[in-house]
FIMARKOL-643931 format. One line per 2 residues: number of its first residue (from 1); for each residue x, y, z of N, C-alpha, C. Coordinates in nm, 4 decimals. Layout:
<recs>
NUM) X/Y/Z/X/Y/Z/X/Y/Z ~ ...
</recs>
This chain:
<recs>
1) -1.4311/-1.2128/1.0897/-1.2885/-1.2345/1.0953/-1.2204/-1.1031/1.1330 ~ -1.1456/-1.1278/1.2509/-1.0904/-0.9907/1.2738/-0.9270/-0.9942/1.1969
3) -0.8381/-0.8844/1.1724/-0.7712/-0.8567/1.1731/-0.6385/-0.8295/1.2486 ~ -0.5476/-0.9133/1.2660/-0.4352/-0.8788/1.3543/-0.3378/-0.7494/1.3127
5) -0.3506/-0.6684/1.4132/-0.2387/-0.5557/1.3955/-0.1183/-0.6117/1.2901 ~ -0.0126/-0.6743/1.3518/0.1248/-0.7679/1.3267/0.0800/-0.8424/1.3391
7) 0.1329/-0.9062/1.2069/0.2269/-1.0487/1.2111/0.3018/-1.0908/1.3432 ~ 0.2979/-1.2199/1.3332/0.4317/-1.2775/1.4709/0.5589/-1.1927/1.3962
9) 0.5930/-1.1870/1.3127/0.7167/-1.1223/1.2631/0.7036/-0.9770/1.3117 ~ 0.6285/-0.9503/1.3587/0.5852/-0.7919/1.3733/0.5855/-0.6752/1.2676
11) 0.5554/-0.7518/1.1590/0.5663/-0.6887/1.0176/0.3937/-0.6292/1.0745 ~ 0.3195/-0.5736/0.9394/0.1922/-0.5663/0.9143/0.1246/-0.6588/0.7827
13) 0.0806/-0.7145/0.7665/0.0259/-0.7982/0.6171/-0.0115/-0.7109/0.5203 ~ 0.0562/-0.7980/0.4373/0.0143/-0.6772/0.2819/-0.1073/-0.6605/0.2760
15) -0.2245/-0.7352/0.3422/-0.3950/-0.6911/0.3376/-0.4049/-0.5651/0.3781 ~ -0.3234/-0.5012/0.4781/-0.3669/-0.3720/0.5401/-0.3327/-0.3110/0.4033
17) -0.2238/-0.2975/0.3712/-0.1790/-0.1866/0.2486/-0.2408/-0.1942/0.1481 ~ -0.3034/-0.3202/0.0872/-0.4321/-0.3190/-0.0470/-0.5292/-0.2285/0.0231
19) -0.5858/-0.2789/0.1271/-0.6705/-0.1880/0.2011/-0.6635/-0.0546/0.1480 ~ -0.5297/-0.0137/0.1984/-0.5560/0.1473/0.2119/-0.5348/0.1803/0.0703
21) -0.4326/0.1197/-0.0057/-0.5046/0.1633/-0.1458/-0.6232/0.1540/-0.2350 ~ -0.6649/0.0607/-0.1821/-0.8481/0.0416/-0.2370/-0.9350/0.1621/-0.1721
23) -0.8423/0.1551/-0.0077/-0.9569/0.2962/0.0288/-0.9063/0.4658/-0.0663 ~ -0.7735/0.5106/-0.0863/-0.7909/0.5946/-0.1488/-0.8443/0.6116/-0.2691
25) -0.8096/0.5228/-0.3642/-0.8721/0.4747/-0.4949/-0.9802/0.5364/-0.4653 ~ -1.0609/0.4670/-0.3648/-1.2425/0.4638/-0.3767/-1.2368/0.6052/-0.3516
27) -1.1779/0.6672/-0.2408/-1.2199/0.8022/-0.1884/-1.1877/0.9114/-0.3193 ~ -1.0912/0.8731/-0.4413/-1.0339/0.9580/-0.5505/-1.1903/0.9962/-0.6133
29) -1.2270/0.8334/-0.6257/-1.3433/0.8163/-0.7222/-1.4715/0.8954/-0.6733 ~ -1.4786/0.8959/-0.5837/-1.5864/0.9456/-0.4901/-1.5755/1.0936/-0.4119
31) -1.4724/1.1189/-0.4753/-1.4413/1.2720/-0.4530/-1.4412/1.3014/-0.2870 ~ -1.4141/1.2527/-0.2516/-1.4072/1.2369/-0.0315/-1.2980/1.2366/0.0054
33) -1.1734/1.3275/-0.1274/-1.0602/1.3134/-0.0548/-0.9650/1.4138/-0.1671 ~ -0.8971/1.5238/-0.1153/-0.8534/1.6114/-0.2087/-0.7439/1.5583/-0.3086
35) -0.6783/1.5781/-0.4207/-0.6372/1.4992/-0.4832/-0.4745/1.4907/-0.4724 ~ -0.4638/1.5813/-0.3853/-0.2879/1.6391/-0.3839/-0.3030/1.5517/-0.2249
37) -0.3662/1.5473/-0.1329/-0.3601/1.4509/-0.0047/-0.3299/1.3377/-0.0812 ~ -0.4774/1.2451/-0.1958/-0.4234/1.1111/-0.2254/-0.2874/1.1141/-0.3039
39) -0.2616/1.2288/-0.3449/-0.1271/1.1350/-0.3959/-0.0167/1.2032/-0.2747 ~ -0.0289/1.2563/-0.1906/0.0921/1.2111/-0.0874/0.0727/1.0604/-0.0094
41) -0.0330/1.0612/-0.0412/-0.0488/0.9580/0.0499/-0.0294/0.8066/0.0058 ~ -0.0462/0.8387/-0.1289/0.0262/0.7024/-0.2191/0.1591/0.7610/-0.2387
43) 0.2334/0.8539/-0.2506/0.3492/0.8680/-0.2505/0.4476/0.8065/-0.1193 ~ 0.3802/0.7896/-0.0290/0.3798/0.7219/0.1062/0.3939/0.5893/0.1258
45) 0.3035/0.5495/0.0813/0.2617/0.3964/0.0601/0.3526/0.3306/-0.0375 ~ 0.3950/0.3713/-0.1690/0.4790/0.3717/-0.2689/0.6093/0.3404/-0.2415
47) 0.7114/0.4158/-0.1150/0.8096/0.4417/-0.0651/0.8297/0.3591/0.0253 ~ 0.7525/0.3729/0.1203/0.7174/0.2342/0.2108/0.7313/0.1004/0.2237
49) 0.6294/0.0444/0.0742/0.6113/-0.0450/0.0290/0.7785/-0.0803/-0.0282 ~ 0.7906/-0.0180/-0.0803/0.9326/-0.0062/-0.1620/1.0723/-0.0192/-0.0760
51) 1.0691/0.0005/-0.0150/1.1848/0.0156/0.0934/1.1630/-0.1297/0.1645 ~ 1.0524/-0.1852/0.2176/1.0160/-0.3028/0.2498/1.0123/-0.4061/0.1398
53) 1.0260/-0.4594/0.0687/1.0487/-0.5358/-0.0482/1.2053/-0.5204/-0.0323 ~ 1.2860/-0.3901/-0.0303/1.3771/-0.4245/-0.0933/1.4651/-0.4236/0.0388
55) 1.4391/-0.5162/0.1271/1.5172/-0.5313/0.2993/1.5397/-0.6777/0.2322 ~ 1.6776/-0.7103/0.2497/1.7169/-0.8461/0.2430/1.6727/-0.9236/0.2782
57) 1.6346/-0.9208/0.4459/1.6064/-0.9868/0.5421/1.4456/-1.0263/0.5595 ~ 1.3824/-0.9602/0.4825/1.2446/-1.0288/0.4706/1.2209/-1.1131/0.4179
59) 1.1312/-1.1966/0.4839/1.0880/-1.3299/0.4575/1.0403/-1.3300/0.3048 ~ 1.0359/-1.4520/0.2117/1.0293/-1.4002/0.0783/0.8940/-1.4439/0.0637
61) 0.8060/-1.5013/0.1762/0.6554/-1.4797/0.1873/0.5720/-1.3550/0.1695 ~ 0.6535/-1.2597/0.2531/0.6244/-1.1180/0.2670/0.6363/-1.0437/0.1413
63) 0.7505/-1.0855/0.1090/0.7936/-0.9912/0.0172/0.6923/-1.0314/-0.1294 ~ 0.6363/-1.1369/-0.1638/0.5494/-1.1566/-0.2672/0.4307/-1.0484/-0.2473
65) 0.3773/-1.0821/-0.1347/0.2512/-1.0243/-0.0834/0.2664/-0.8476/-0.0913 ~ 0.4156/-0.7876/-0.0453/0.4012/-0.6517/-0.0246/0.4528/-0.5993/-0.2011
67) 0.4921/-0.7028/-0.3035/0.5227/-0.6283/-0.3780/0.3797/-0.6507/-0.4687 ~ 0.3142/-0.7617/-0.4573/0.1354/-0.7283/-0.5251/0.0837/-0.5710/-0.4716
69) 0.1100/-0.5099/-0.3274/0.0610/-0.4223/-0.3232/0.1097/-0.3073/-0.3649 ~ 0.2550/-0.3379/-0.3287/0.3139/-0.1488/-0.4409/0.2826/-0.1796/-0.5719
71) 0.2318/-0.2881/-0.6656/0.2208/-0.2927/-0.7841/0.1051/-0.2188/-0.7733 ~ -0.0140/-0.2414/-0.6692/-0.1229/-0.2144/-0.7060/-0.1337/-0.0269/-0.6810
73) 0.0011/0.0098/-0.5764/0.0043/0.1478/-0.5292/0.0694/0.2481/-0.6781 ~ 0.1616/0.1685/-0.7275/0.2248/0.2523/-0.8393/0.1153/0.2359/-0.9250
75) 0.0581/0.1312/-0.9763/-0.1035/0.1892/-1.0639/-0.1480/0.2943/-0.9825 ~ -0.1923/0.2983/-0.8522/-0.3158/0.4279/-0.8324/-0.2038/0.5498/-0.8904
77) -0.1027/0.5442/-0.8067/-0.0040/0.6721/-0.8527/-0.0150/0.7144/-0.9409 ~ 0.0164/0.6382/-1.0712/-0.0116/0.6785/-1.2510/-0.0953/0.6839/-1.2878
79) -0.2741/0.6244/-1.2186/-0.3980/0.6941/-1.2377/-0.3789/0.8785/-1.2059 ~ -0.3279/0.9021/-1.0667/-0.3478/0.9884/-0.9986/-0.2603/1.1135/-1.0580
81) -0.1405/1.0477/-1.1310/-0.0635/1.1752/-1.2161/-0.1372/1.2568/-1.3728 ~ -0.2068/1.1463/-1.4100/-0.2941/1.1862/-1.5079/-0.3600/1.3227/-1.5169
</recs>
């Protein structure tokens, strides 16, 4: 199964963004990634995510899907402030 860049909406699917937080997660755990990069980089994702949820105009399909993933980004965050 491949992956579409966009949505017809030309959004991206909240799968990419679990993605990349599962990939830093893993890379935290696995030490393959310095620890001040992962948290800009969930500080990123965090903001992102966040700013997208809170656009009026998104479909409220989207918006379920992208706020499972900042839920799942603000956990790594508060792992990562520890």
């Amino acid at each position: 199964m491949t992956k579409e860049a966009l949505g017809p909406d030309g959004l991206p699917g909240h799968d990419y963004f679990l993605d990349a937080v599962n990939h830093i997660d893993e890379a935290v755990t696995n030490k393959t990634i310095a620890l001040g990069a992962a948290k800009g980089i969930v500080y990123s994702l965090v903001e992102t995510l966040g700013a997208m949820v809170g656009d009026p105009d998104l479909p409220e399909h989207l918006k379920s899907g992208y706020m499972g993933a900042l839920d799942m980004a603000v956990e790594l965050e508060s792992k990562l402030m520890k």
